[in-house]
N, C-alpha and C positions, 0 to 999 in steps of 0.2 A: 678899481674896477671890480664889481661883484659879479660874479658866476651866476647867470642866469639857466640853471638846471632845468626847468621844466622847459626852457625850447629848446635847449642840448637835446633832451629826451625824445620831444617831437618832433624836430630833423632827426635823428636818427633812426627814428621809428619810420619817417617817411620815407628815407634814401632807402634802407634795408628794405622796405615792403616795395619799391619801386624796384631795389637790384631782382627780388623774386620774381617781382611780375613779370619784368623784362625777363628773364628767364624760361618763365613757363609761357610765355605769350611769344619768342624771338629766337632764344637761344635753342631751346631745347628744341625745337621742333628742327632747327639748322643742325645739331647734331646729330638725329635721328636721321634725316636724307642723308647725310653724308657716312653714314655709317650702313644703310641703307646701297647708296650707290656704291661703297666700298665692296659691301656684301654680292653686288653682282656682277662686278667686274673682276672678280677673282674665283677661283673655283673651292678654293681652300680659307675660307678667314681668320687669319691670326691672331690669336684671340688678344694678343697685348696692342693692333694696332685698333682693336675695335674698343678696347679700354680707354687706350689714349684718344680715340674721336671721339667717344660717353663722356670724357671728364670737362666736369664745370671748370670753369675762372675758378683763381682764387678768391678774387674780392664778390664775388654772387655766392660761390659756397658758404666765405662768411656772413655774405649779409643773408642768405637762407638763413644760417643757423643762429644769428645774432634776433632774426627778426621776431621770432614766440615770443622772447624773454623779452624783451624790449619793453612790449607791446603787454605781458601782461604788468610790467611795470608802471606804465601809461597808464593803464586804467587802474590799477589800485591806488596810486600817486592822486588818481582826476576825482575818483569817486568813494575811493575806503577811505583811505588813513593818507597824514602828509607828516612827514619829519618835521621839526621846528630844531632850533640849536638853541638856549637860552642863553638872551645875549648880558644881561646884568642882573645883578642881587635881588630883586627885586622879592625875589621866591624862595630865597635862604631861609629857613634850615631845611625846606622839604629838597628843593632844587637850587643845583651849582648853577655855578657860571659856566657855560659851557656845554653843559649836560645836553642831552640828545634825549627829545620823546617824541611817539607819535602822535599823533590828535588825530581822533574820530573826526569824520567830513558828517555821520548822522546827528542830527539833536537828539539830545537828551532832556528829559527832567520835565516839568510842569512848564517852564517859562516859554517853552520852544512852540505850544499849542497856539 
């Protein structure tokens, strides 16, 4: 069974920008009212219980922070350059077996017109 890496890539690029959104569209606004209602039913606000209402989930912090990078892997993966692994001899002496290059996604040269 081979590792299908370009749709690894794009689910996770999907869940992560999904855990964001839901975030800024759901979550954050429920911790703002409730930090919000905190703030007016006491006369004094604690500044560690207003921290502890402000803070994200763990799995939305990381999918915030996973989601940039992801994403601009996405697109330099979809539209610059793609890894290849060379799989047999075919390219000896310049390239092993094995070896890792990237390949331009742009043409080059005369043939490409």
């Amino acid at each position: 069974m081979s590792l299908n890496f370009p749709l690894l890539l794009v689910i996770a690029v999907f869940v992560c920008g999904l855990l964001a959104l839901l975030d800024l569209l759901i979550l954050a606004p429920r911790r703002r009212a409730a930090i919000t209602s905190y703030q007016g039913s006491v006369s004094q606000p604690d500044v560690v219980v207003v921290e502890k209402l402000n803070k994200e989930p763990l799995l939305v912090e990381y999918g915030k922070s996973f989601f940039p990078v992801l994403f601009i892997v996405l697109v330099l993966r979809s539209f610059l350059v793609e890894p290849f692994q060379i799989p047999s001899g075919s390219m000896k002496p310049t390239l092993d077996v094995g070896d890792f290059i990237l390949v331009s996604k742009f043409p080059t040269g005369s043939a490409c017109r």
